[in-house]
C-alpha positions in Angstrom: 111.1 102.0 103.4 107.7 102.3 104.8 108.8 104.2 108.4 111.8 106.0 109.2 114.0 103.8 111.8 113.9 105.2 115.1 116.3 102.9 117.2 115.1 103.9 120.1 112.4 102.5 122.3 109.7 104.2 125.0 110.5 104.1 128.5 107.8 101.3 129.2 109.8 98.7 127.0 113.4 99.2 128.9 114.6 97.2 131.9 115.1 99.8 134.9 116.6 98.4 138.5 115.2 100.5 140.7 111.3 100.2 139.2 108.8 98.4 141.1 106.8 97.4 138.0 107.4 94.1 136.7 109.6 93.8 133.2 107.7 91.7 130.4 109.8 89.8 128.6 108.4 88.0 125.4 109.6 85.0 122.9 111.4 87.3 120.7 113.0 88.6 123.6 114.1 85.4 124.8 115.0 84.2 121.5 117.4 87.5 121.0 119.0 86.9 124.1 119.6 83.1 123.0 121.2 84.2 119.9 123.2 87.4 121.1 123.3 88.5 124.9 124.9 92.0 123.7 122.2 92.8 121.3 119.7 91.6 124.3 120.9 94.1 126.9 121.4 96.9 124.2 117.6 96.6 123.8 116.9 95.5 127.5 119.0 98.0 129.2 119.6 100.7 126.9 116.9 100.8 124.7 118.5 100.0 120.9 116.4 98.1 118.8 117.8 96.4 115.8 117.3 98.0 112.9 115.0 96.3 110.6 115.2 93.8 107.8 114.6 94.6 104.2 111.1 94.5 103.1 109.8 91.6 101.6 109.6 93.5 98.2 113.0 93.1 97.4 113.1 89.5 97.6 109.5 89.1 95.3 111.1 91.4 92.8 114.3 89.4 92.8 112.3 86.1 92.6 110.0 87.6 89.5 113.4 88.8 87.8 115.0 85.1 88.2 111.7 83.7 86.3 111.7 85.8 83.5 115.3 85.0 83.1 115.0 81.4 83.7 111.7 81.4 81.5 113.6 83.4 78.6 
């Protein structure tokens, strides 16, 4: 893994009521919220961020593996 996790975001990325600054809200955002409301207010609201996907290494090293195999 190239950076620890951290699952928690700054204070400029979370949603606060009471703040008379505007909230951004991007397509990823909207696309999260689309596909799971929870996970949309944990990151919104609270400040969780997913945790991140595996790296695309695994899936070239498992695709070069499958050749060989399929080439043997």
């Amino acid at each position: 893994m190239g950076y620890p996790y951290n699952p928690r975001v700054g204070d400029n990325y979370r949603y606060e009521k009471d703040s008379s600054k505007p909230f951004k809200v991007s397509r990823t955002k909207i696309e999260l919220f689309y596909n799971c409301p929870t996970c949309f207010y944990k990151d919104a609201r609270l400040g969780l961020r997913l945790p991140p996907s595996p790296s695309w290494a695994i899936n070239s090293a498992v695709d070069s593996l499958l050749k060989k195999e399929m080439d043997f």
